[in-house]
N, C-alpha and C positions, 0 to 999 in steps of 0.2 A: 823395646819389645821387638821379637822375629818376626816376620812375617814369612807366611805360607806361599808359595809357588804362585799363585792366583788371589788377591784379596787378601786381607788382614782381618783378625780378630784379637781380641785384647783377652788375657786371663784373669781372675780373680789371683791374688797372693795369699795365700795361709801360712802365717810366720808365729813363731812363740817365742816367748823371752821370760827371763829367769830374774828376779830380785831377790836376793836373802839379804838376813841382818847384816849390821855393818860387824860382826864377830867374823862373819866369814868373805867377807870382801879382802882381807888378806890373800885370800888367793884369787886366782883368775876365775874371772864369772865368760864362759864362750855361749853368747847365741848366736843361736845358726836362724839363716834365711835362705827358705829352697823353691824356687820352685821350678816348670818346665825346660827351662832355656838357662838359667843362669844358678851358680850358687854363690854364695858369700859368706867366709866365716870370720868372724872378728872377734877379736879379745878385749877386756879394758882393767884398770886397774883401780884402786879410787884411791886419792892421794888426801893428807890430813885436812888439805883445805876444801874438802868437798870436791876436787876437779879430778877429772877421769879424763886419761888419756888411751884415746881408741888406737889399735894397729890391725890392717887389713892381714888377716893372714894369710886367706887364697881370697880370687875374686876368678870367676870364669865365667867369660858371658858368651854365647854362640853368635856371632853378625856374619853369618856363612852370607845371608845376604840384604848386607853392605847396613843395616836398620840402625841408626843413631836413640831410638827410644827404649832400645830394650836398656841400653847403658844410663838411661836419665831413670828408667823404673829400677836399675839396681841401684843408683844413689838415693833416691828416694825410699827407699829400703832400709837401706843403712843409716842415712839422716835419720830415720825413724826412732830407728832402734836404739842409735846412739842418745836419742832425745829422751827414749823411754827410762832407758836407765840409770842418764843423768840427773833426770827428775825426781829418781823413785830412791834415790841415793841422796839425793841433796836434799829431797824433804825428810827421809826419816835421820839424817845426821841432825837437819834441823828441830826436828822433833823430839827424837831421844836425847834424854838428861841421864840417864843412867846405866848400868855396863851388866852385861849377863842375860844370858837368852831366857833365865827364867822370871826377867824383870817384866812386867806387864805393860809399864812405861815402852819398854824397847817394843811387846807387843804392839803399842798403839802407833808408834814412829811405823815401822815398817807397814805396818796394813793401813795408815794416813800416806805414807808415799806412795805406794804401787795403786791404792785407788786413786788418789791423782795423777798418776802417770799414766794408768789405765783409761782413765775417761778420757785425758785429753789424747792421749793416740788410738782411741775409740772412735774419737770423732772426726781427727785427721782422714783416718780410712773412711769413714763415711762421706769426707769430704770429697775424697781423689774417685771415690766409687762415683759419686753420684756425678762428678765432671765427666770420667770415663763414659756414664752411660748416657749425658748429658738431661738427666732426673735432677738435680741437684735440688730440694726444698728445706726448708727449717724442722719440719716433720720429721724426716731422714733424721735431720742430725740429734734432735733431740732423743730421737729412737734408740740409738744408739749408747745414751746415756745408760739407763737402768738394766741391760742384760750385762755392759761392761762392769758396772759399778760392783753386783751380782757376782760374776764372774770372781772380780778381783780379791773382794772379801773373803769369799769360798775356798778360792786357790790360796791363797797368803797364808789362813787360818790353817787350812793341811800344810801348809809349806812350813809352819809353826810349831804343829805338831809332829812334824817327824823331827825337827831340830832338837824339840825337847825329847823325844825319844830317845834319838842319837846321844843324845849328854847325858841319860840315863844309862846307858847301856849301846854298847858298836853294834851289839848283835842285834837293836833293833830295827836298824836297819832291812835284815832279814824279811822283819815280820814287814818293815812297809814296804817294802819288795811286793812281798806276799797280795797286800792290801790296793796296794797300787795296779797288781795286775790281774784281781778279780774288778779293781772299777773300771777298769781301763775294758774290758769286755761286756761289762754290763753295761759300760756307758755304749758301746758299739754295737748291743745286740738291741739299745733302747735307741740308740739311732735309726739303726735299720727296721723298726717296727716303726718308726713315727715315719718315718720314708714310706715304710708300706703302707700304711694306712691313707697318709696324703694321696698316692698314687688310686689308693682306691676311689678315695673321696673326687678325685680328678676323675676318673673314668665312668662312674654315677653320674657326676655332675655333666659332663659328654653325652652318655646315654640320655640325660632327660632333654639335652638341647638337640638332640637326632630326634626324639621323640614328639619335641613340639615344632620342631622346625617343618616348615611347612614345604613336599614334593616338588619344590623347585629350582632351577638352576640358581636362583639369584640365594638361596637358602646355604649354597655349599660354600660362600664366600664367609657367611659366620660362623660357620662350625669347622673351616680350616684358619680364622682367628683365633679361636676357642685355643687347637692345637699348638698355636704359633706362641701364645701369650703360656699357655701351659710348663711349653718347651722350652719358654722364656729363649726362640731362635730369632733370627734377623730374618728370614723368608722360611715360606712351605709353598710348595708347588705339589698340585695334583692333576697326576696324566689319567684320562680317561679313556680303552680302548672302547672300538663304539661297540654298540650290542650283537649279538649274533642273528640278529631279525633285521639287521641295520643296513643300508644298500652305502652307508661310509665308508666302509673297511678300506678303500684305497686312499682315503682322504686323510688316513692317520686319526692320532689319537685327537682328543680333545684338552687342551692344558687351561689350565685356573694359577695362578701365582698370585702370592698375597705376598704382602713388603712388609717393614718393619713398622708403615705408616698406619697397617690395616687396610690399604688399597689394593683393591681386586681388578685382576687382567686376566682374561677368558681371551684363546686365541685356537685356533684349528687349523689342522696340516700337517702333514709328513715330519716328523725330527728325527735327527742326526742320530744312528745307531748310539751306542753308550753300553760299552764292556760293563760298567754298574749295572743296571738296568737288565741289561741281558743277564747275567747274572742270577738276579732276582727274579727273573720272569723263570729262569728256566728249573731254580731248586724252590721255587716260594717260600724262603726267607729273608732275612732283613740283614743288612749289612751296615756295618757301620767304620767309615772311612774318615781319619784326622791322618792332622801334618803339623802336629803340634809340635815336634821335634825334630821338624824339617828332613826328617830321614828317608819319605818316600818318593819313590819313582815310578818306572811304568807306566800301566793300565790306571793304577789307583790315583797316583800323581795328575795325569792326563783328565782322570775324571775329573778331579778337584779344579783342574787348570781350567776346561771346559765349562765348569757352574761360576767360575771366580769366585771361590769359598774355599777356608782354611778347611772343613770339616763339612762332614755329608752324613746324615742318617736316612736311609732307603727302605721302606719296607711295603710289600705286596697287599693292594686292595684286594682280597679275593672272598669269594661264598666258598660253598663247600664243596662245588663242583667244577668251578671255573675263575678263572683270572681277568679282574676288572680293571684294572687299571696300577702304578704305581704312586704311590707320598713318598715326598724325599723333604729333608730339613736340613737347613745349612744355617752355618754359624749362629753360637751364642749374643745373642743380641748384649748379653751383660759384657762380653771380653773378658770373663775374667776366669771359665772351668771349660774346661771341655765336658761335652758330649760323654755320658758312660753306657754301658751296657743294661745298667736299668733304665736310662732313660729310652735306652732300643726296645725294649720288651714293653715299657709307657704306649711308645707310639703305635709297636704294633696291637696295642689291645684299644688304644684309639681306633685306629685303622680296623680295624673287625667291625664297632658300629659304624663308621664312616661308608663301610661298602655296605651296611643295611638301610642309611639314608639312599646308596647310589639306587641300590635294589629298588626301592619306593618310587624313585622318582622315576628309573626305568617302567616299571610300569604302569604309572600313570601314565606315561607317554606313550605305551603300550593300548593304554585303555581311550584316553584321550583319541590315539591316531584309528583304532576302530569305533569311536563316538561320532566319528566325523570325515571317515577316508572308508571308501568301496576296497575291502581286502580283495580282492581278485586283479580289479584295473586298477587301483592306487588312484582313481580321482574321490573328488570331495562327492561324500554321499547326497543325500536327500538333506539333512537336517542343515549342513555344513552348506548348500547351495540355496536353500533357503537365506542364510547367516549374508551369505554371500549378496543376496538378489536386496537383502535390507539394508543391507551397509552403501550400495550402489544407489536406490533409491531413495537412501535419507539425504545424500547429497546432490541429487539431478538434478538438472536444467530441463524445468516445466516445458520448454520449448523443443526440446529431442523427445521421442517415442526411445520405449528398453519394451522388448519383445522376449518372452520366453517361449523356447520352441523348444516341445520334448519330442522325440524318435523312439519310436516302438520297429527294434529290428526282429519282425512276428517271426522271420526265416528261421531264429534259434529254436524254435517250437520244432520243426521235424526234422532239425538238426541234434536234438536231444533225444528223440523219438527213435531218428533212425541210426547213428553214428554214436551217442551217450553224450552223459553229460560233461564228460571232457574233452569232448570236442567243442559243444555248445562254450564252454566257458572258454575255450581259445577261439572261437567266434566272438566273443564279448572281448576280449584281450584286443583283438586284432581291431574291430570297431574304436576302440578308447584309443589305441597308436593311431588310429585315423586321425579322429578327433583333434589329436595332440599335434601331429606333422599339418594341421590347412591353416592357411593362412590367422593373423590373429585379428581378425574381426569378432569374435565371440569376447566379452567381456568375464566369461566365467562357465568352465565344463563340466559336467557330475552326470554320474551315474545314480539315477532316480529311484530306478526297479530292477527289476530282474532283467526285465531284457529292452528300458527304457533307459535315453539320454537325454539330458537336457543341454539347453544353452543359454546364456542369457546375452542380448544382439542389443546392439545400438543402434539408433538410425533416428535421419533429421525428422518423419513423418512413418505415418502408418506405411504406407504403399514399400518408402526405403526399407523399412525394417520385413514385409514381406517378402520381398525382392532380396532379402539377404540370408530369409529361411530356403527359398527356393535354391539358391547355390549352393547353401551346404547341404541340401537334401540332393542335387545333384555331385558333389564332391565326396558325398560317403554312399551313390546310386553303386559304382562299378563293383564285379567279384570282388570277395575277400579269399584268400588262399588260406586252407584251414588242413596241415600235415602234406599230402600227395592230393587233395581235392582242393577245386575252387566251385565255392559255394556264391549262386546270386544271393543278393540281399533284396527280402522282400521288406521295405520301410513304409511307415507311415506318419503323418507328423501331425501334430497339434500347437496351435498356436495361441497365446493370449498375449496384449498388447498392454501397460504402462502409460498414460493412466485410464487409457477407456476404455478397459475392461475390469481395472481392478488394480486399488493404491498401496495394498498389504501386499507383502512375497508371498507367504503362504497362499492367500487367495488367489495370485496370480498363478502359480503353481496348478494350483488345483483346477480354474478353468484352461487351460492348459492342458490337461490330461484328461478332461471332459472333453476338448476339441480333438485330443488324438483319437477317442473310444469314438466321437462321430465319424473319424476321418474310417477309420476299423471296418463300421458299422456300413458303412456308405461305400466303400472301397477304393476312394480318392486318397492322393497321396500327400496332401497338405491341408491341412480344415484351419480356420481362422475362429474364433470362439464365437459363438453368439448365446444371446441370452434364451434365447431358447430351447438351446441343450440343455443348460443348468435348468431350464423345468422338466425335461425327460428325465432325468440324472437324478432331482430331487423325487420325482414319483417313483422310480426303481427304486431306491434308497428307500423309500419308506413302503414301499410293496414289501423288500427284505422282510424289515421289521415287523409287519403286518401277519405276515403269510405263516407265521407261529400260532401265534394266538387264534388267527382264522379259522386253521381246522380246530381247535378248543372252543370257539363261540359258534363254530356250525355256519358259518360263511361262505364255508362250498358247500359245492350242491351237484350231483352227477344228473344228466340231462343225456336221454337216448334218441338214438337216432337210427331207424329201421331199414333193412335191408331185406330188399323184393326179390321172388325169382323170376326172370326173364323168362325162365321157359313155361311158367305152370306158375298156379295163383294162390301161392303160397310167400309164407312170410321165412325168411332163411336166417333171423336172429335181429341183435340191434346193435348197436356200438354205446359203448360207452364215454360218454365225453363231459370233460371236466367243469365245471363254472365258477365263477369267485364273482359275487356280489359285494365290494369294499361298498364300506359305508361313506367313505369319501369320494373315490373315483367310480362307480357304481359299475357297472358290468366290464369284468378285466378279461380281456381276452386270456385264452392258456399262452399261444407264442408270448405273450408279455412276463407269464407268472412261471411258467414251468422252468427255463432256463437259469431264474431266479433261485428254484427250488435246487436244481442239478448242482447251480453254482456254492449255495450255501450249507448243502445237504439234507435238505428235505424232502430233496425227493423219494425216500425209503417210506417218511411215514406216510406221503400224499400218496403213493401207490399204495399203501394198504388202505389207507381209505377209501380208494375205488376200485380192488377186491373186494373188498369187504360191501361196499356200497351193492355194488355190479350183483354180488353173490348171492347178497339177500334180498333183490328184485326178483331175479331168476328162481331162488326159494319161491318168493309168493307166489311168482305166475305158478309155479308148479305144484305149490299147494291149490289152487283153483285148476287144474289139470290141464293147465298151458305150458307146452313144453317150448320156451323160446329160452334161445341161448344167447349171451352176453360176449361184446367182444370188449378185451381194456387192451391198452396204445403202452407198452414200455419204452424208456429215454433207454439212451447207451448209459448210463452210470447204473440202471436198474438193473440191465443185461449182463452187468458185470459185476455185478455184487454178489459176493461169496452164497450170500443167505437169501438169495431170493429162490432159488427150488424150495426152501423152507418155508421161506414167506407165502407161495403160494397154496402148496399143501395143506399148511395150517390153517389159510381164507375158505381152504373146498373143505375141510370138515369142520370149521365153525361153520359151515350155512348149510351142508348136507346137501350138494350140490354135485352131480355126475360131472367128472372132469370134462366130460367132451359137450359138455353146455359152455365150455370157458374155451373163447380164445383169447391168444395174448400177438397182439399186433407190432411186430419189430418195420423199421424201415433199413433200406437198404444200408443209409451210411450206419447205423447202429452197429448192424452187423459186420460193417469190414471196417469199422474204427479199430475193432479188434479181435480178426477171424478165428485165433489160435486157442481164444479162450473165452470167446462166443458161443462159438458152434459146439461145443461141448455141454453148455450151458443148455443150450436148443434142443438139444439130444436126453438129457436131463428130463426138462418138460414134456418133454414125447412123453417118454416113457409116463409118467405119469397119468396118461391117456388126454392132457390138456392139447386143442388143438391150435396150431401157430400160421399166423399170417403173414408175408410181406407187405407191409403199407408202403403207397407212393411208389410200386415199380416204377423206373425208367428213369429215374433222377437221380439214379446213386451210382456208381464204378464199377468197374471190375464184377458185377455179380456174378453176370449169366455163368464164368465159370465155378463158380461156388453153388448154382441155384440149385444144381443135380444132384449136389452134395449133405444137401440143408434139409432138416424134416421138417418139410412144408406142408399145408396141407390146401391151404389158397395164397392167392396172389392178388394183390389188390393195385389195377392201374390208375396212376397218379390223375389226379382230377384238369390235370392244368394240359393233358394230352384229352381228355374225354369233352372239354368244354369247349375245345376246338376242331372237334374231328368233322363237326357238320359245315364248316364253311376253310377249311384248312384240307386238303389232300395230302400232306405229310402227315400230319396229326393223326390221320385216318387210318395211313397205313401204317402207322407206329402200333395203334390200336389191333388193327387187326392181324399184327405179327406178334404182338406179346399173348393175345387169346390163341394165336395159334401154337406157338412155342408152347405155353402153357399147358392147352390140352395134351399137346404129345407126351409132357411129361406126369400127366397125370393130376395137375391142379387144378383146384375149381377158380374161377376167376371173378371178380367181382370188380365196377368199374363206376368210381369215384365219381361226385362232380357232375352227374347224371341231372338236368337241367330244365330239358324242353321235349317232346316226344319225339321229335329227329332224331335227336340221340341215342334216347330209348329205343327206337323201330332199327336203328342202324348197328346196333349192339346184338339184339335180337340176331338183325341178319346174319351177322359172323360168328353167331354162336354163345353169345356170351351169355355168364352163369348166372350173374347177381347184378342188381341195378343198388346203388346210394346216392342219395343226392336231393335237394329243394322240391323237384319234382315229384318224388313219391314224400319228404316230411323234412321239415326242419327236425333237428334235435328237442325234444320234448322233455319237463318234468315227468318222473314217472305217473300223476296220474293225470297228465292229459295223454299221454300214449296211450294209456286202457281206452281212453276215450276214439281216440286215433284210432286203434284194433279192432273196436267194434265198428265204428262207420266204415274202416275199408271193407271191412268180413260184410258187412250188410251190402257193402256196391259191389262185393264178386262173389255175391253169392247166387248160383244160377237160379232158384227158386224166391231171393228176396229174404230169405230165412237166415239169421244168423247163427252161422254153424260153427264147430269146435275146429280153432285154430291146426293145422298141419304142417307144422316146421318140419323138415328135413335141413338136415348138412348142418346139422345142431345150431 
């Protein structure tokens, strides 16, 4: 046998031979034996004593290089042949008794010899096949029995009837001309349909094993068997390029190689250019390369010389947009055909579901890498660092502390505000490269939240594992450079410790991020967990839950609070302020419930509630002809909410209430949280004839140049300057420069926090407009204020008489 440039492969032989009656053994019987590499024509003659003497006529065998087996496969060839025909010859002389082809005796000698010559060099070749392929079983050879035996009868019996043809008539020769060569097409077009059909049933059969194979790497090792065993090849290799989401592309493709054994090798890296390859990548078809006739050279050669394989079939993984990788298939495992062109067009219709397995498992790992990886910084998420903090603590040593510390970098907040949000997220970029370049004392990094990192720290003791949050909150304290700006980092950190605080990761997580929100809360830069906060934490939490249903069972409650005029002995309106009596935690301050509200969005219906509350107290005084006007307090989410000019319009004509009975109380940061589309809002309200207040002057930014700007109508100074002004001379003169600013520009002042009668006399003296505070009333249910109104109206009343209330200034 030849062998190919690089590696050897063995071919199957397909040889035919001829036995007629002994009538026509007078003359020469020639079969021929042909195949890739070598031919052989031989003659024989049969002599009276049954013996045949064979003469080689031509014998041409190719050993271009140097192969001693191809010459041992052409004697085996010819031993064969010679054997077939001596056999098929000496049984039917043996069996025939009688002379004339239309004897039925001669019939049964020659179809008695050629089926035993048949069988047994049936079986020869199933012998040398199955050593070839080293398969050799008794199954085999039996097999091989009943399609030869078939065969031989079939053939003989035609081979029978043309002879009696022929002695009928020369010219019938003609007709089995004729006959011979409609079977000869219809046996070829019935080949090539049971061809097609197999190849179908192979490529079904494909589909269903892509289809149940399950999205993973180890999955591509049985469905490139499937191909190999299909192809009946000695190897298939599949190159993988990486994805286009994929940070591998310099790493090369990714290769899978399966052997003749069914063993899979997965290997990754850069590989040696390949003229084949390139090729294929650049027109996406399939190529198919032999050297079964030792003729080629070049590129093709080189290819072949490079895989050490007689033969190469190459064809393009790809979808319908892009090119995923290359299948190549080298050598017939059998030796004995080569490779054809429908076996190319087989592979590549393999190869079409093969890239729909790749497809699949690309993204799950797609899906997978965002189940578990922060797409922005590429660390492991929440869930994935969780995964993480359980795998570390199912194996600990009870004698080391594991410390989770999460960073809240708050600075992204008006880095988003003021710069956008792609800056902020290259703020978060820049933070995670931190993370990544310090030292590796951190047992595991993830990005928690939005603008939260965790860490999970070892250490021998509590204090070590403290002492090791403190360094890295000093190691990510310096500027981060974000484009042409350097941005400080404002952090804060929360700590829970392993196991005394908490034996679950999740749990540990979570007090963890209860100690960042105290660390927030408190304005220190590293808080350590206590159990404590987890009962602040838990009563927020269930205030959330609460503060729905609240206003549906009537659980708040609007409670007023009266405001005196300093100058003259009149009452200048009341405020309205919110209450929540929980049936659990009993009287909840609003700083505890309101921000709750903002935070969840409740604050829309809780302001209508105290409209509406406010609106229809102010109704009743004014159905009993008390004109006292209501003041209600709006958060910044209410200030900026598209529908609150509607909201309030809609509160003053359900209750029939003169707008300028309503004030609406903003504070300072309310307002320049956000001037642009505030003060618009403010100007809105005017116009409606509603009157608007500043609450808590002096505690907010930037006002005074906006105050001139703003339709104001009072100014209300913060209680936390008024409570000091009688033993504080700063305090004092804070006060008496906002009542004086103020009056220049025309507002009425009123002044919080109002206490003890010092204050009162001392307010007085500079002028001021309105007194609020403990001093003249706590905050009252609406009917102990009726109560409250009549006994102040009875103490200032100059005759003792109680007379009809006189609000000014609504």
């Amino acid at each position: 046998m030849m062998t190919p440039p690089a590696g050897g492969s063995a071919r199957k032989f397909n040889f035919n031979y001829s036995v007629i009656n002994h009538e026509v053994m007078s003359h020469y019987a020639f079969v021929s034996v042909r195949n890739d590499w070598d031919t052989a024509v031989f003659s024989g003659r049969p002599e009276p004593l049954g013996e045949i003497h064979f003469t080689v006529t031509s014998l041409a065998v190719d050993r271009s290089n140097g192969s001693w087996t191809q010459g041992f496969r052409s004697v085996f060839n010819l031993g064969l042949q010679g054997l077939t025909v001596g056999l098929a010859v000496t049984i039917s002389h043996a069996v025939s008794i009688a002379d004339g082809i239309t004897d039925p005796v001669t019939w049964l000698a020659v179809v008695v010899g050629t089926v035993v010559a048949d069988l047994i060099s049936s079986m020869l070749v199933a012998f040398a096949i199955g050593v070839a392929e080293r398969q050799l079983s008794r199954r085999r050879l039996l097999s091989a029995i009943v399609p030869a035996a078939s065969l031989a009868v079939v053939g003989t019996a035609l081979g029978l009837v043309g002879m009696l043809v022929i002695s009928v008539s020369s010219w019938g020769g003609a007709l089995l001309v004729v006959v011979l060569v409609v079977a000869l097409y219809g046996h070829r077009a019935y080949g090539r349909f049971l061809a097609q059909h197999e190849r179908l049933g192979q490529v079904y059969a494909f589909s269903q094993l892509v289809e149940a194979a399950k999205p993973e790497p180890a999955a591509f090792g049985e469905l490139l068997e499937f191909i190999r065993e299909t192809l009946n090849a000695g190897r298939i290799t599949l190159l993988l390029w990486p994805a286009e989401d994929s940070n591998e592309g310099a790493a090369g493709p990714t290769t899978l190689r399966v052997d003749a054994d069914g063993n899979a090798d997965w290997s990754a890296g850069a590989i040696r250019r390949d003229p084949l390859r390139d090729a294929v990548r650049t027109d996406g078809r399939g190529r198919l390369v032999t050297n079964r006739h030792g003729t080629l050279d070049g590129p093709d050669w080189a290819a072949l010389a490079d895989r050490k394989a007689n033969e190469v079939m190459v064809v393009p993984l790809r979808t319908s947009d892009r090119l995923l990788g290359i299948v190549e298939v080298c050598d017939r495992q059998a030796k004995l055909n080569a490779f054809s062109a429908e076996e190319l067009r087989l592979l590549d219709n393999l190869a079409s579901h093969l890239a729909a397995a790749v497809e699949n498992q690309r993204l799950v790992e797609r899906l997978r890498m965002q189940a578990f990886q922060d797409q922005l910084t590429e660390l492991p998420n929440r869930i994935q660092f969780t995964a993480d903090i359980a795998q570390v603590l199912e194996g600990a040593d009870s004698d080391a502390a594991y410390g989770v510390a999460v960073f809240g970098v708050d600075s992204v907040v008006a880095v988003n505000d003021t710069l956008g949000h792609d800056a902020g997220d290259q703020l978060m970029i820049a933070v995670a490269d931190r993370l990544r370049r310090l030292p590796d004392s951190a047992v595991s990094v993830a990005r928690v939240g939005g603008n939260v990192f965790a860490l999970l720290l070892r250490g021998p003791d509590i204090p070590a594992v403290q002492a090791l949050v403190r360094a890295w909150h000093e190691r990510l304290y310096p500027p981060c450079q974000v484009g042409d700006l350097t941005i400080e980092l404002a952090l804060s950190g929360g700590l829970a410790i392993w196991p005394a605080h908490a034996s679950d990761a999740a749990v540990l997580l979570q007090r963890a991020n209860v100690a960042l929100q105290a660390a927030r809360n408190t304005g220190e830069s590293i808080v350590t967990f206590a159990a404590a906060m987890e009962h602040g934490s838990l009563r927020r939490l269930q205030l959330v839950t609460d503060l729905r249903s609240a206003l549906a069972a009537g659980q708040l409650a609007v409670h007023y609070q009266p405001k005196v005029s300093l100058t003259g002995d009149h009452i200048d309106g009341v405020e309205a302020l919110l209450r929540w009596e929980h049936p659990a935690y009993g009287n909840v301050p609003p700083d505890d419930f309101v921000p709750l509200a903002e935070q969840t969005g409740l604050i829309g219906p809780v302001t209508t509630f105290v409209l509406d509350s406010a609106l229809r107290q102010s109704r009743s005084w004014l159905d009993r002809g008390e004109r006292i006007g209501v003041a209600v307090n709006l958060s910044v989410r209410s200030l900026l909410d598209p529908e609150l000019v509607g909201q309030v319009s809609g509160a003053l004509a359900r209750s029939g209430v003169p707008a300028e009975l309503l004030t609406l109380e903003i504070t300072e940061g309310t307002v320049m949280a956000e001037p642009g589309r505030s003060i618009p809002v403010l100007h809105h309200l005017h116009e409606l004839g509603v009157r608007l207040a500043i609450d808590d002057f002096g505690t907010g930014y930037s006002s005074l140049s906006y105050l001139r700007r703003l339709p104001v109508d009072t100014v209300k100074i913060d209680k936390g300057f008024v409570i000091g002004m009688g033993s504080d001379a700063g305090d004092l003169a804070i006060v008496r420069a906002i009542v004086e600013l103020c009056h220049s520009l025309r507002f009425q002042v009123v002044a919080e926090g109002v206490e003890d009668e010092l204050s009162r006399d001392l307010l007085r003296g500079m002028g001021c407009d309105t007194a609020q505070g403990y001093l003249i009333s706590r905050p009252l249910p609406a009917d102990r204020l009726d109560a409250w109104l009549a006994a102040w109206l009875a103490a200032h009343a100059p005759d003792g008489r109680v007379r009809r209330l006189h609000v000014s200034g609504g």
